[in-house]
C-alpha positions in Angstrom: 26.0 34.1 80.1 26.6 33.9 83.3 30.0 35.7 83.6 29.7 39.3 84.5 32.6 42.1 84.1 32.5 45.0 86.7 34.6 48.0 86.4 35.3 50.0 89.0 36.3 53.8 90.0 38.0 53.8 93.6 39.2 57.4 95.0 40.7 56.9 98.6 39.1 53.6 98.6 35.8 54.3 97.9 34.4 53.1 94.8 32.0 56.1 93.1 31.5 54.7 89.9 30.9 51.1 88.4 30.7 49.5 85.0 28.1 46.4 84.8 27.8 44.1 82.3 25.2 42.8 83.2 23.3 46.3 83.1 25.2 47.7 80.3 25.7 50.9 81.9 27.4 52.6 84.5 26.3 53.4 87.8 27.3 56.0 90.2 27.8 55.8 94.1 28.6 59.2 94.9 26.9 62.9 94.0 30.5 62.7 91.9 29.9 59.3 90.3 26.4 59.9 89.6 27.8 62.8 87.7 30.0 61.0 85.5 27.9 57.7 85.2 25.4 60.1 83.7 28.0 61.3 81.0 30.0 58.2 81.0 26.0 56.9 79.9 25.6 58.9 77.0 29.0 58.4 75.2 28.4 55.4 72.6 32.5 54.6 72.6 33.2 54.7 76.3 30.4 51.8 76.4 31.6 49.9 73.3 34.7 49.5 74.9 33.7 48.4 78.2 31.0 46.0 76.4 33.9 44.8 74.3 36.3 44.3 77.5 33.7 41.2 78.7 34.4 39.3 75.3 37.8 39.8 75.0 39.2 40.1 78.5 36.5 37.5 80.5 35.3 35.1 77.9 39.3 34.7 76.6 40.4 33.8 80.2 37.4 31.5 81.3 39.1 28.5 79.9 42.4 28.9 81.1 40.7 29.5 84.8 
């Protein structure tokens, strides 16, 4: 429970846009990012699969770290 994945939209090294898990959703950083976190939000798959990416990607690799 206490691993958390963070996904992460960098454009000319700013970030604009992150994935949580540990909020579920996206959240934006920029008038862009807000933009897309608020559609990226309302798409069931796009937040299945980055749900999905904690348990297969973080909790597959804890043991080996």
């Amino acid at each position: 429970n206490d691993i958390e994945y963070i996904f992460s939209y960098y454009y000319n090294k700013m970030e604009y846009i992150r994935f949580s898990s540990s909020l579920g959703k996206f959240v934006g950083y920029t008038e862009f990012g807000v933009k897309n976190a608020e559609r990226f939000n309302k798409d069931p798959s796009i937040l299945a699969v980055r749900k999905a990416a904690k348990e297969t990607y973080c909790k597959h690799n804890i043991d080996i770290w």
